[in-house]
C-alpha positions as CSV (number, residue, x, y, z in Angstrom):
1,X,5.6,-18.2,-42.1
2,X,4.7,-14.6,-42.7
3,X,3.1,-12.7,-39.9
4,X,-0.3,-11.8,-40.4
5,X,-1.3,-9.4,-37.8
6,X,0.1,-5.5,-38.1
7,X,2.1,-5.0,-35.1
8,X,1.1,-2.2,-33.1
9,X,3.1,1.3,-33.7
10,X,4.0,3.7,-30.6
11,X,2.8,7.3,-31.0
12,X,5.0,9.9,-32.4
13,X,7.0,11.8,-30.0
14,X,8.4,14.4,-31.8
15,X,7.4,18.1,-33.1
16,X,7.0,19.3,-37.1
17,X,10.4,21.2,-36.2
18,X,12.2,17.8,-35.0
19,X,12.4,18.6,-31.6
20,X,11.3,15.9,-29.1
21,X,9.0,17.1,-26.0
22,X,10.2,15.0,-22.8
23,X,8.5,17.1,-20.2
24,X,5.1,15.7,-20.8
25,X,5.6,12.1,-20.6
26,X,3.4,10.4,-18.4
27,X,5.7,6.9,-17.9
28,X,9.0,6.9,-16.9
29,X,11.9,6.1,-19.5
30,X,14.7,4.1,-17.5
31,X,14.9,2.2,-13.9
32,X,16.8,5.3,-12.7
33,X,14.0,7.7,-13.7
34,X,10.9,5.8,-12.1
35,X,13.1,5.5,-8.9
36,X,13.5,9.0,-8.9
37,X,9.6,9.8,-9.3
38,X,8.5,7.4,-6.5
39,X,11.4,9.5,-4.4
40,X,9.8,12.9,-4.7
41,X,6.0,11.6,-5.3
42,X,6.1,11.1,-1.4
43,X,7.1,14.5,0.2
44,X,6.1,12.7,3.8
45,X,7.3,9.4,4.9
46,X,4.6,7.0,6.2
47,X,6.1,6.4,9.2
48,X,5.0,10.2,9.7
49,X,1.8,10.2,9.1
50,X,-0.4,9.2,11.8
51,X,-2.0,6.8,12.4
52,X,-5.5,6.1,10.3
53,X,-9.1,4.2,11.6
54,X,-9.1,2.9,8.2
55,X,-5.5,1.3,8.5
56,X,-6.6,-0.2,11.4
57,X,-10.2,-1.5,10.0
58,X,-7.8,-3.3,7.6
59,X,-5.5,-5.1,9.6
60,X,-8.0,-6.0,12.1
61,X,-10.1,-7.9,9.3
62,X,-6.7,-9.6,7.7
63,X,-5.6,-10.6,10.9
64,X,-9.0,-12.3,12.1
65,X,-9.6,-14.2,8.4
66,X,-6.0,-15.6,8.8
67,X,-7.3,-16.7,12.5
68,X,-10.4,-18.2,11.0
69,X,-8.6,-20.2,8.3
70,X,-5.7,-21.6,11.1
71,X,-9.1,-22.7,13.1
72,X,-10.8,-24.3,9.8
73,X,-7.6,-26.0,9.2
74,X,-7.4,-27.6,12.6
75,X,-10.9,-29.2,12.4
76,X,-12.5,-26.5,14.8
77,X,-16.6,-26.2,14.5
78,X,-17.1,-23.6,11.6
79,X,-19.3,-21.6,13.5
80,X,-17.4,-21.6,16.4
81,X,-14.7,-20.5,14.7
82,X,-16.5,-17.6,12.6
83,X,-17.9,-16.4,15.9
84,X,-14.5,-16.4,17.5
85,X,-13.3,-14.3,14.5
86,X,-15.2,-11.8,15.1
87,X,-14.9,-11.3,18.7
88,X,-11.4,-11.5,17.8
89,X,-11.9,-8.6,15.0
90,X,-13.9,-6.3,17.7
91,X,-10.8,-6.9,19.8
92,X,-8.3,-6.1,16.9
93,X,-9.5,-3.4,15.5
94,X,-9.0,-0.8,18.6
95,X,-6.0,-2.3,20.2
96,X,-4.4,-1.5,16.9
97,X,-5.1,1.5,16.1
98,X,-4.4,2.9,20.0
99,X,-0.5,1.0,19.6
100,X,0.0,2.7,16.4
101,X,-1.2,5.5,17.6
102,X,1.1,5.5,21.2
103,X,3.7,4.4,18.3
104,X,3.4,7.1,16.5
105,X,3.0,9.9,19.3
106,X,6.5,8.2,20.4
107,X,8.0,8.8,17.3
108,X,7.0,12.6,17.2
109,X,8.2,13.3,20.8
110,X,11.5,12.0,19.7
111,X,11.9,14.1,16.5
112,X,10.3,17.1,18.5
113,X,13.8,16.3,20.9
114,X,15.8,15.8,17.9
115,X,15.3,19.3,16.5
């Protein structure tokens, strides 16, 4: 059977004079290339950066919805376990961020000896 819909046809790369410009290509071309990009996109590792609120907003909330579901799926009161869930999250959320954050300081003062 013939196919009936018009594939779809990439843009033309190339210049009137034949020449092909590859510096302004937005998506990478090969594996080896997009590995490469992702190597010098981040100039600072993460592990160096320190420690964020935000991050620890985040974990706090992941952490206290997984500890609500494994107390909905052992038959505890819903309530119960919502309000337990959030004490837990109030709980979370700064003893997180202050052992990143002791983490983190550690980390420095041992690259501060390193050097």
């Amino acid at each position: 059977m013939a196919q009936t819909r018009k594939r779809r046809q990439r843009k033309h790369r190339g210049t009137q004079g034949g020449r092909v410009d590859t510096k302004r290509r937005s998506r990478p071309r090969t594996r080896a290339e997009a590995k490469q990009r992702a190597r010098t996109k981040r100039s600072v590792p993460k592990s160096d950066l320190p420690p964020t609120w935000r991050s620890a907003i985040t974990r706090g909330i992941i952490i206290s919805g997984l500890l609500i579901a494994t107390l909905l799926v052992f038959k505890k009161p819903v309530g119960a376990s919502i309000a337990f869930g959030a004490f837990m999250l109030a709980f979370y959320i700064p003893m997180g961020f202050y052992i990143d954050r002791w983490n983190w300081r550690r980390r420095q003062r041992a690259q501060m000896r390193d050097r």
